[in-house]
N, CA, C and O atoms as a CHARMM CRD file, in Angstrom:
* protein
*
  288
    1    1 UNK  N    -94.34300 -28.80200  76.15900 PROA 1      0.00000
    2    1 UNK  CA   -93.51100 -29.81000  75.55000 PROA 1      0.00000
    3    1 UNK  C    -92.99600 -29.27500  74.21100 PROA 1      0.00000
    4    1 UNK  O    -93.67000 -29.23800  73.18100 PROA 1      0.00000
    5    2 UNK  N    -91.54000 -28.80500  74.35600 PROA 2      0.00000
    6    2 UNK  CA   -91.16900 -28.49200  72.70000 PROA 2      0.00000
    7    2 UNK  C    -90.54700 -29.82700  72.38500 PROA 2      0.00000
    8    2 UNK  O    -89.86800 -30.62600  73.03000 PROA 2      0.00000
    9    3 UNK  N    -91.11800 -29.77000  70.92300 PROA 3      0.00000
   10    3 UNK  CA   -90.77500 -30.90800  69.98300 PROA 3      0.00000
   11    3 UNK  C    -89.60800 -30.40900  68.90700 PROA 3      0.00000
   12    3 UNK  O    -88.99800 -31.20600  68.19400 PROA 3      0.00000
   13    4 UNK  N    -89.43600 -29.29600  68.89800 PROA 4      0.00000
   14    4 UNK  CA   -88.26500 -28.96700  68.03800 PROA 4      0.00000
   15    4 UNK  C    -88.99300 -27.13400  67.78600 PROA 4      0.00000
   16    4 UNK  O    -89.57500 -26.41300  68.59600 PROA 4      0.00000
   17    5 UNK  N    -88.63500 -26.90200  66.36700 PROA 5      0.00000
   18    5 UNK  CA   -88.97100 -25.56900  65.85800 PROA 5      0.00000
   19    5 UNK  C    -90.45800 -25.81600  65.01200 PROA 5      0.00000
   20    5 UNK  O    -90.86900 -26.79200  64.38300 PROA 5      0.00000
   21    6 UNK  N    -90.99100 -24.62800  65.26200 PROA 6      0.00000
   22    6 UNK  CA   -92.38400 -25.03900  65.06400 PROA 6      0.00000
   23    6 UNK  C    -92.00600 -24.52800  63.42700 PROA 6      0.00000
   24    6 UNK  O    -91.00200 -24.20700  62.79000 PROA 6      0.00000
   25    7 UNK  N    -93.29300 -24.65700  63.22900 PROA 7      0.00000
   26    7 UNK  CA   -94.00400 -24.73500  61.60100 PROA 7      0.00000
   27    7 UNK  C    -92.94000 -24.07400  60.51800 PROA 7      0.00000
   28    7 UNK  O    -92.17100 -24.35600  59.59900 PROA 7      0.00000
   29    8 UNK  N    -93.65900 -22.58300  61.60200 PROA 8      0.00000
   30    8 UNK  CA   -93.10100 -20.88700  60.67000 PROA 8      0.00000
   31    8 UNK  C    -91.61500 -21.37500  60.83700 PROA 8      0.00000
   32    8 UNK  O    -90.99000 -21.68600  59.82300 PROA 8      0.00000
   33    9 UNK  N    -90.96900 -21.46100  62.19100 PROA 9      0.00000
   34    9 UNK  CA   -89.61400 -21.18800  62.03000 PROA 9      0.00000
   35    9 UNK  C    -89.56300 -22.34800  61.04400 PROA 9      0.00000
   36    9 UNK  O    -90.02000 -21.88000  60.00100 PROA 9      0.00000
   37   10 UNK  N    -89.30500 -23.36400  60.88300 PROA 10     0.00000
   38   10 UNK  CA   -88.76300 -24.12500  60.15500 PROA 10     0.00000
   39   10 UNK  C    -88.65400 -23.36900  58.52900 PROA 10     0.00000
   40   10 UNK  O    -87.64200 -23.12600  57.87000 PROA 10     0.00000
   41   11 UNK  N    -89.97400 -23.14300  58.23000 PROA 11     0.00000
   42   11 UNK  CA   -90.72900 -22.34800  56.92100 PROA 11     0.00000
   43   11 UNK  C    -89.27800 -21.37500  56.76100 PROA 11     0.00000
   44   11 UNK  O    -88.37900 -21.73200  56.00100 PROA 11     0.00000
   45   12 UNK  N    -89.17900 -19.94500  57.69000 PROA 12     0.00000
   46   12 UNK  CA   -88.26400 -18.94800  57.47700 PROA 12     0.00000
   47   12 UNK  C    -86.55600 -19.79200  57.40400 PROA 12     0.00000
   48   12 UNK  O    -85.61400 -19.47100  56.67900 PROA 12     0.00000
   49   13 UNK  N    -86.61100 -20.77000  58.28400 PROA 13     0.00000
   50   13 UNK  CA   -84.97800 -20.93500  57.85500 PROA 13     0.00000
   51   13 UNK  C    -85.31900 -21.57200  56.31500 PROA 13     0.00000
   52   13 UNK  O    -84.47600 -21.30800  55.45800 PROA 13     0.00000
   53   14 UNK  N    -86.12900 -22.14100  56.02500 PROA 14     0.00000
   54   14 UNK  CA   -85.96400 -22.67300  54.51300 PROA 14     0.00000
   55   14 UNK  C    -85.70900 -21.46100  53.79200 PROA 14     0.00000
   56   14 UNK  O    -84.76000 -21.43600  53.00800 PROA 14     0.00000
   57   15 UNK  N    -86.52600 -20.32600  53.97900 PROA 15     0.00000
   58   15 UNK  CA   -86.59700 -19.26300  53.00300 PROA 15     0.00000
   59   15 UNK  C    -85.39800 -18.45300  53.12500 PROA 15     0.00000
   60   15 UNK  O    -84.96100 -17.83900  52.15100 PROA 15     0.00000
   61   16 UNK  N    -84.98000 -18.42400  53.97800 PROA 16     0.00000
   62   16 UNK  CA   -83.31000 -17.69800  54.26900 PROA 16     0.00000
   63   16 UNK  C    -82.14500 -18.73600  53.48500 PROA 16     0.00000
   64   16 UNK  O    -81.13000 -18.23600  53.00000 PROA 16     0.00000
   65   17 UNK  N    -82.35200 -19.92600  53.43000 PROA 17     0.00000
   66   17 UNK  CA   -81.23200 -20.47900  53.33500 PROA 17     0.00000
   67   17 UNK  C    -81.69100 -20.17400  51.77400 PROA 17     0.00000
   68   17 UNK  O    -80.82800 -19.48700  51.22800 PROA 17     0.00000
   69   18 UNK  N    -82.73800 -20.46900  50.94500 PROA 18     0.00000
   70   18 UNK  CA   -83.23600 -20.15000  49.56400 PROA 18     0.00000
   71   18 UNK  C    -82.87500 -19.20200  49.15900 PROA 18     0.00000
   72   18 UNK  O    -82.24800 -19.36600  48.11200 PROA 18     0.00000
   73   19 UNK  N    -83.01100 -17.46400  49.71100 PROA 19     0.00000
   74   19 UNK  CA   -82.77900 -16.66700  49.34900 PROA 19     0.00000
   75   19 UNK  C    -81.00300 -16.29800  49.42500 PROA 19     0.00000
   76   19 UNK  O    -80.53100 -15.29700  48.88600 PROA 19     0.00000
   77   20 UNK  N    -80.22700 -17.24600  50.14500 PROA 20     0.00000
   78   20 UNK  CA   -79.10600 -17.29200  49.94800 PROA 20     0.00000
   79   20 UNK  C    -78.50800 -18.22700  48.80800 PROA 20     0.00000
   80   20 UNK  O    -77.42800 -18.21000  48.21700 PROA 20     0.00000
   81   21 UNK  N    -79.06500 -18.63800  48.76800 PROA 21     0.00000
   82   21 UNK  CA   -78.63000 -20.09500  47.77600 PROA 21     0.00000
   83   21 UNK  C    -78.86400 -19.34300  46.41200 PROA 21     0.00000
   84   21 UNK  O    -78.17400 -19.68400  45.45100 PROA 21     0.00000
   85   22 UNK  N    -79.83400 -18.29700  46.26300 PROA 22     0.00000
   86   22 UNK  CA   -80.22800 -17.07500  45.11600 PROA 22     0.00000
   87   22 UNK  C    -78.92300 -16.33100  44.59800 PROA 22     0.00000
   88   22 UNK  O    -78.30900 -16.21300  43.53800 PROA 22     0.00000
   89   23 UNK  N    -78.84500 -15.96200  45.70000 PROA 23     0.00000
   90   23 UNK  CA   -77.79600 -14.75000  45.70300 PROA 23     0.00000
   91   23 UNK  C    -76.15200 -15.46500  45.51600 PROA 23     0.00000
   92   23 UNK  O    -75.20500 -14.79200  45.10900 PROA 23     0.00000
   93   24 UNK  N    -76.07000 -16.54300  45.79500 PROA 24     0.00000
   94   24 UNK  CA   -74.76900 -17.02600  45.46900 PROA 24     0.00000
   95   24 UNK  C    -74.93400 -17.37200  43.93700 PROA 24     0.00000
   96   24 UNK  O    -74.10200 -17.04900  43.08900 PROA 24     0.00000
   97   25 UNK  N    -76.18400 -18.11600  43.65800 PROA 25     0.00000
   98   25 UNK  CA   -76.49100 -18.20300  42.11800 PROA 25     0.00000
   99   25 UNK  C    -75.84400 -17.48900  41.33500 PROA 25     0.00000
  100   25 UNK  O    -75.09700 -17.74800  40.39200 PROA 25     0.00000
  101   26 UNK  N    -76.35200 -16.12800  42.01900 PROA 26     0.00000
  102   26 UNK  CA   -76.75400 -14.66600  40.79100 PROA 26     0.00000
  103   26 UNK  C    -75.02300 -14.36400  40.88900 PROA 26     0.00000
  104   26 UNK  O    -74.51100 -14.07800  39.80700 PROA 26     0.00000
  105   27 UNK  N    -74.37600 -14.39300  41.72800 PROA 27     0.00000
  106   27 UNK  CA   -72.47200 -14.18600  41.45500 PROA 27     0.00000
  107   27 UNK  C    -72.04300 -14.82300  41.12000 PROA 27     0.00000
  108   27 UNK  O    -70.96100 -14.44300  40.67300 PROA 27     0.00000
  109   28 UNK  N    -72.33700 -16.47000  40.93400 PROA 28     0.00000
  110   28 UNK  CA   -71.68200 -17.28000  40.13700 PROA 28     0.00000
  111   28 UNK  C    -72.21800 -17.14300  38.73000 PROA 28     0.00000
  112   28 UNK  O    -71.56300 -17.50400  37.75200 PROA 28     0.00000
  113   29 UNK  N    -73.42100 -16.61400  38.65300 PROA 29     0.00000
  114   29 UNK  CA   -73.82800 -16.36600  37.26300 PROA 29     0.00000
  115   29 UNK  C    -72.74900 -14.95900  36.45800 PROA 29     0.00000
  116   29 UNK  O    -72.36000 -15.05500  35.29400 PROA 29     0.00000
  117   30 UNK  N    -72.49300 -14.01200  37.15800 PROA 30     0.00000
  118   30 UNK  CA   -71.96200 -12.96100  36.61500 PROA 30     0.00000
  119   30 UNK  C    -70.48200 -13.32700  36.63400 PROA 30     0.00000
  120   30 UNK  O    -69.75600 -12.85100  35.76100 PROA 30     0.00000
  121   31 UNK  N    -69.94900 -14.18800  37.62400 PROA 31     0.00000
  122   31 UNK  CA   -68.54500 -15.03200  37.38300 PROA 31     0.00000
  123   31 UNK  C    -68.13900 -15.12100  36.39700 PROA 31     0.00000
  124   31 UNK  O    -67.15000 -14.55300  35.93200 PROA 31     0.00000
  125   32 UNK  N    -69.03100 -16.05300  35.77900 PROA 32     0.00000
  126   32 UNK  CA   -69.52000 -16.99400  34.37700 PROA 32     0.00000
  127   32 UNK  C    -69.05800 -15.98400  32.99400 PROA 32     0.00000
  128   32 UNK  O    -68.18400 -16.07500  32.13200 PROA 32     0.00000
  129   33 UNK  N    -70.13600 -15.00700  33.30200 PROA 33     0.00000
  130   33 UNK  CA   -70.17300 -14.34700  32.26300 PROA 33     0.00000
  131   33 UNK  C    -69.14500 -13.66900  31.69100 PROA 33     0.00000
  132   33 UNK  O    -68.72200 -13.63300  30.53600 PROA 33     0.00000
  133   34 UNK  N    -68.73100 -13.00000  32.96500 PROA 34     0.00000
  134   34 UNK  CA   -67.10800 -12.49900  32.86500 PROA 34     0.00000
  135   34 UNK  C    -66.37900 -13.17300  32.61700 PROA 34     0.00000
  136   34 UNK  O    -65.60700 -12.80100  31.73300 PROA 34     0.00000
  137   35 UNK  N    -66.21200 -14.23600  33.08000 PROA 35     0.00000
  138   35 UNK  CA   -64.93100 -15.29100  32.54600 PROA 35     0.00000
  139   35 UNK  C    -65.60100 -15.88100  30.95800 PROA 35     0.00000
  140   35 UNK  O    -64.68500 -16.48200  30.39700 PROA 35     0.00000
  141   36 UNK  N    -66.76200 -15.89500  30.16600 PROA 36     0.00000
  142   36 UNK  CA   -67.05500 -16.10200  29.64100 PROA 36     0.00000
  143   36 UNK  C    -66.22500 -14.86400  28.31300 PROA 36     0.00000
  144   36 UNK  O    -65.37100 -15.18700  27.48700 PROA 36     0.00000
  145   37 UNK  N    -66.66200 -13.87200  28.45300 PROA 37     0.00000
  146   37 UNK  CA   -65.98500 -12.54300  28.09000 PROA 37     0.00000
  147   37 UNK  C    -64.37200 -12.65900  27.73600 PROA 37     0.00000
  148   37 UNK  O    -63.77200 -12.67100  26.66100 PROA 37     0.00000
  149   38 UNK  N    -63.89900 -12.74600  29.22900 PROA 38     0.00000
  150   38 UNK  CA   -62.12200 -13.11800  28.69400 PROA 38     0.00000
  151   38 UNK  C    -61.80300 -14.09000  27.80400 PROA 38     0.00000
  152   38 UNK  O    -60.95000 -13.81500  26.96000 PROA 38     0.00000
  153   39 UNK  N    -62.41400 -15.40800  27.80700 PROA 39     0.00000
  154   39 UNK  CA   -61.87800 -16.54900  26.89800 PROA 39     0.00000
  155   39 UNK  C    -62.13100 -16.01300  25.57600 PROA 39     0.00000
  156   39 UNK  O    -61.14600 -16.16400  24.85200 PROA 39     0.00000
  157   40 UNK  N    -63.30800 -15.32200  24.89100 PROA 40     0.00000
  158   40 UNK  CA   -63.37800 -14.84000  24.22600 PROA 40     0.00000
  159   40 UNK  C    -62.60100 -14.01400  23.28000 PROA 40     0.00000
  160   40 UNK  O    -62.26000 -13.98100  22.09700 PROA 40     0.00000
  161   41 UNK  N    -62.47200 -13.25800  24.57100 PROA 41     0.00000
  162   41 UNK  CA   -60.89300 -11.92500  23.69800 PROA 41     0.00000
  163   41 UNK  C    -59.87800 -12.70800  23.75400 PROA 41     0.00000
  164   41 UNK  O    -59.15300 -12.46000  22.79000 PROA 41     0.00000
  165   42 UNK  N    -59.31600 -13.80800  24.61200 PROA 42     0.00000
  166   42 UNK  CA   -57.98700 -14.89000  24.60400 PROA 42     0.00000
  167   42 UNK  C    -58.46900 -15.46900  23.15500 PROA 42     0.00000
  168   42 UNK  O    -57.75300 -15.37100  22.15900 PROA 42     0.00000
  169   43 UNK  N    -59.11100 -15.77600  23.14800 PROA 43     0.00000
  170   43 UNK  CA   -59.25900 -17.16800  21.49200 PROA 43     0.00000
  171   43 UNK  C    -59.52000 -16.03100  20.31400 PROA 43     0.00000
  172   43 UNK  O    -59.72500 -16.49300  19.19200 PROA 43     0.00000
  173   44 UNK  N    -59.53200 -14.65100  20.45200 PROA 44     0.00000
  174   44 UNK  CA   -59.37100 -14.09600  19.23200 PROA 44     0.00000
  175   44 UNK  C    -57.83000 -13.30500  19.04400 PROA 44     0.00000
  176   44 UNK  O    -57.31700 -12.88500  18.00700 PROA 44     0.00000
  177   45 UNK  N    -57.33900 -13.27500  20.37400 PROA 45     0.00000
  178   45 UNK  CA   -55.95500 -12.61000  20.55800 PROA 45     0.00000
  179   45 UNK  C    -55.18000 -14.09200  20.20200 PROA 45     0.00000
  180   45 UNK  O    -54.11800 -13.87400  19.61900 PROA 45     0.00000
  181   46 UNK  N    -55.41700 -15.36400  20.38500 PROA 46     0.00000
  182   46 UNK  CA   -54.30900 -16.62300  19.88400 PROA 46     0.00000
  183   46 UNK  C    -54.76500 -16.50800  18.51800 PROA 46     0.00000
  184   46 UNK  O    -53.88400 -16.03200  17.80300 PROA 46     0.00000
  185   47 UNK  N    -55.95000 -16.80900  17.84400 PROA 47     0.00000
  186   47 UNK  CA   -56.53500 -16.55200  16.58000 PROA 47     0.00000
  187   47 UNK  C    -55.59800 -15.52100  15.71700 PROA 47     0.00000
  188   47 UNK  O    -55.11700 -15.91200  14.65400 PROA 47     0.00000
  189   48 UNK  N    -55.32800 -14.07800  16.24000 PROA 48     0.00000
  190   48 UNK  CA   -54.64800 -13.38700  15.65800 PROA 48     0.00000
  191   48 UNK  C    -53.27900 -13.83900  15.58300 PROA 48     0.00000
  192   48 UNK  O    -52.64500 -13.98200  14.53800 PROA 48     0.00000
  193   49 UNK  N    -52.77500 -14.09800  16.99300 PROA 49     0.00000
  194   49 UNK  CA   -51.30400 -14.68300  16.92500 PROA 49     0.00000
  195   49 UNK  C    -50.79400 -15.99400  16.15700 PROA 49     0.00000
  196   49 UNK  O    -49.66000 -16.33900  15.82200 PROA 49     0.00000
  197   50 UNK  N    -52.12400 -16.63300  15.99400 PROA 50     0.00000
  198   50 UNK  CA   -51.74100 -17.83800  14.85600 PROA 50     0.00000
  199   50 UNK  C    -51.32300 -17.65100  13.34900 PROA 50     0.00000
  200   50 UNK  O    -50.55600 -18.20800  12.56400 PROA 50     0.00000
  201   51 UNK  N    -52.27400 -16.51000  13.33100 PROA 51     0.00000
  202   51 UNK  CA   -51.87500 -15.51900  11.91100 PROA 51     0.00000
  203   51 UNK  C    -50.79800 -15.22400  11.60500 PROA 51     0.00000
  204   51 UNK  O    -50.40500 -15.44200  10.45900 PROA 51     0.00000
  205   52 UNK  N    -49.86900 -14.53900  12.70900 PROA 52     0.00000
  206   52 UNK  CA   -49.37900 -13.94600  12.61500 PROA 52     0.00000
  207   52 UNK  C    -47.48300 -15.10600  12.26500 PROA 52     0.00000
  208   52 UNK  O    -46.51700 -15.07600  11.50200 PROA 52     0.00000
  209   53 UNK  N    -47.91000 -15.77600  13.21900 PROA 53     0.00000
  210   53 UNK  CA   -46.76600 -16.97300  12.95600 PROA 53     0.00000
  211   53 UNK  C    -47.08800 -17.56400  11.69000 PROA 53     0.00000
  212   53 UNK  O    -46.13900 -17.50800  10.90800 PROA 53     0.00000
  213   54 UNK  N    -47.90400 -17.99800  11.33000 PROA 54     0.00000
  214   54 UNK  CA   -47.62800 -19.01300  10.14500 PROA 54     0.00000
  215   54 UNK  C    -47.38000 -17.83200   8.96800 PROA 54     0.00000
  216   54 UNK  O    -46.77600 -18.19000   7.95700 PROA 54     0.00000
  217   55 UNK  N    -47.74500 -16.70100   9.05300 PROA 55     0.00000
  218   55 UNK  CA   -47.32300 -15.84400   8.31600 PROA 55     0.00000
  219   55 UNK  C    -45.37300 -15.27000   8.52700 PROA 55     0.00000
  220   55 UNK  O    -44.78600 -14.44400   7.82700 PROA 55     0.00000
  221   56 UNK  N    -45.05700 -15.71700   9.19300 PROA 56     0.00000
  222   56 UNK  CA   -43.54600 -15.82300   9.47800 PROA 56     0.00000
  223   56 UNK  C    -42.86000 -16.97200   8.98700 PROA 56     0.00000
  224   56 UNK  O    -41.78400 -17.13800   8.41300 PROA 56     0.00000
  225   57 UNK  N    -43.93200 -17.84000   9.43400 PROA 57     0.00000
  226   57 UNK  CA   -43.40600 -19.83800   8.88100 PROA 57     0.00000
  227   57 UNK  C    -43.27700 -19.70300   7.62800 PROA 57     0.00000
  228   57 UNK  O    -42.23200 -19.94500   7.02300 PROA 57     0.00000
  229   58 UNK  N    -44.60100 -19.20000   6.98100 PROA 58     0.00000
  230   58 UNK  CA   -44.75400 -20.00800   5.64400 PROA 58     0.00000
  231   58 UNK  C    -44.66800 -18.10700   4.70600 PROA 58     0.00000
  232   58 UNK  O    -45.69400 -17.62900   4.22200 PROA 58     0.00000
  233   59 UNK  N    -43.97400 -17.72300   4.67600 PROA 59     0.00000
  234   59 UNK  CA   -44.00800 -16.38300   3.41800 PROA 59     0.00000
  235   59 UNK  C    -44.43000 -16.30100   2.53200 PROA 59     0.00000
  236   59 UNK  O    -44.70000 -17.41000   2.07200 PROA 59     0.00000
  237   60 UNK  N    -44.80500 -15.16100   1.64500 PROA 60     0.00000
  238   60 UNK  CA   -45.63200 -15.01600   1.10700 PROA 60     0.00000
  239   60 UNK  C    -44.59400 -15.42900  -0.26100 PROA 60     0.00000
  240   60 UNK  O    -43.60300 -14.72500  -0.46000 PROA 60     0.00000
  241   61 UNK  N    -44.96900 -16.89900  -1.40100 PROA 61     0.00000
  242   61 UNK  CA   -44.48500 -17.07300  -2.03200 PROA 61     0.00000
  243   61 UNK  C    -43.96300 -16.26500  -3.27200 PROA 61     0.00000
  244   61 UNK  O    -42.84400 -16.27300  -3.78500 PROA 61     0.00000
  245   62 UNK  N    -45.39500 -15.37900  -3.69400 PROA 62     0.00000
  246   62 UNK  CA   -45.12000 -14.31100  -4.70000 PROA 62     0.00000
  247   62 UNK  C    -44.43300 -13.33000  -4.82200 PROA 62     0.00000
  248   62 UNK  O    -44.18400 -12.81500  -5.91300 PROA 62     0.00000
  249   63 UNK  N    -43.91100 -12.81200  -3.43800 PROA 63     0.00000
  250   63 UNK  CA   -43.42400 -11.76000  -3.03700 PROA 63     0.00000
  251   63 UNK  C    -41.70200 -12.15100  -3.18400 PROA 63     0.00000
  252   63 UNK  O    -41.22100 -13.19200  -2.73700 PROA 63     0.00000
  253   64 UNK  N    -40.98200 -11.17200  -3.84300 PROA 64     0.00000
  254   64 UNK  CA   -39.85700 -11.16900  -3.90400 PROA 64     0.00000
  255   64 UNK  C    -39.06200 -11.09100  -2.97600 PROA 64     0.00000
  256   64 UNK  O    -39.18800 -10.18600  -2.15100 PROA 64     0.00000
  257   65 UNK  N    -37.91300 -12.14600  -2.87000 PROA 65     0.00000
  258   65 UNK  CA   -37.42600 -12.08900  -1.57200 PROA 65     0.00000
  259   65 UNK  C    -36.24400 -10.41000  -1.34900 PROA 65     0.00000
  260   65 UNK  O    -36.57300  -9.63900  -0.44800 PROA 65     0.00000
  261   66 UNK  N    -35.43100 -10.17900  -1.91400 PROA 66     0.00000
  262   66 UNK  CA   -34.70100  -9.09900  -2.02500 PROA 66     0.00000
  263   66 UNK  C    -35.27900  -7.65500  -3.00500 PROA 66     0.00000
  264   66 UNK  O    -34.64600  -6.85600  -3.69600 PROA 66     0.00000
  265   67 UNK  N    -36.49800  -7.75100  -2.74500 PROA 67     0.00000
  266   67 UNK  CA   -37.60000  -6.57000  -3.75300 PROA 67     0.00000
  267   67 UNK  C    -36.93800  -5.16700  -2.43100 PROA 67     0.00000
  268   67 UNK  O    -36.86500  -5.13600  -1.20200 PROA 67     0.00000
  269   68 UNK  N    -36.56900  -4.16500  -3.58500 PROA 68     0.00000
  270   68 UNK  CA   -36.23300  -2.56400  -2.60700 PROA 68     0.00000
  271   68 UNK  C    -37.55200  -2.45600  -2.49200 PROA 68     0.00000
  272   68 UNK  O    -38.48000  -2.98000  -3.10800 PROA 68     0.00000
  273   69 UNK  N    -37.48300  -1.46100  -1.33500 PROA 69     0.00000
  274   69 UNK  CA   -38.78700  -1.22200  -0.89500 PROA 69     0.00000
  275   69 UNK  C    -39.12800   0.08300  -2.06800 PROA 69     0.00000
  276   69 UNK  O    -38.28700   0.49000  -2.86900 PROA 69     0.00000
  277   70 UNK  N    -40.48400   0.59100  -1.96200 PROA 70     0.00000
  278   70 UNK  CA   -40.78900   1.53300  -3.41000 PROA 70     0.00000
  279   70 UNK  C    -40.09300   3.08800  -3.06100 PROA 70     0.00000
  280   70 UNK  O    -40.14500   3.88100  -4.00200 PROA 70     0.00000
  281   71 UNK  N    -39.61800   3.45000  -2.12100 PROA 71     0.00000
  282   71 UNK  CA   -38.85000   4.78000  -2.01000 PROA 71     0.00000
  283   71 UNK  C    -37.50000   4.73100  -2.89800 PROA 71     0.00000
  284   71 UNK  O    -37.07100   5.73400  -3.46800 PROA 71     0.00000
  285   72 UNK  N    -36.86600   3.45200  -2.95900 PROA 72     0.00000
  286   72 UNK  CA   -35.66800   3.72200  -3.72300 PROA 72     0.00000
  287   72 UNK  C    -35.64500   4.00600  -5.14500 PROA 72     0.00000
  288   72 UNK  O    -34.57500   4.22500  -5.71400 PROA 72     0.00000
């Protein structure tokens, strides 16, 4: 009389489906990290580019507007 999957099997599909459920972990973990990485260099590359505009917007008040450059 089978009643279904005995003990062990039941036991090994748990542990297969576990040790998969691991391993998808561990690539969504390194996903992570990597995409963790890019936002990083993005928010210091806009960081710089924010610089760089308001330094276009707003000029440097002290600085002479028609000053020759020092070769002449």
């Amino acid at each position: 009389m089978a009643d279904g999957p005995s003990p062990e099997d039941r036991l090994m599909a748990v542990e297969m489906a576990l040790a998969h459920l691991q391993h998808d972990v561990e690539q969504m973990h390194e996903v992570l990290i990597a995409m963790q990485r890019e936002l990083k260099a993005a928010h210091r590359q806009v960081t710089l580019l924010e610089g760089k505009v308001r330094a276009l917007e707003f000029p440097d008040a002290d600085a002479p507007i028609d000053e020759k450059p020092p070769h002449y």
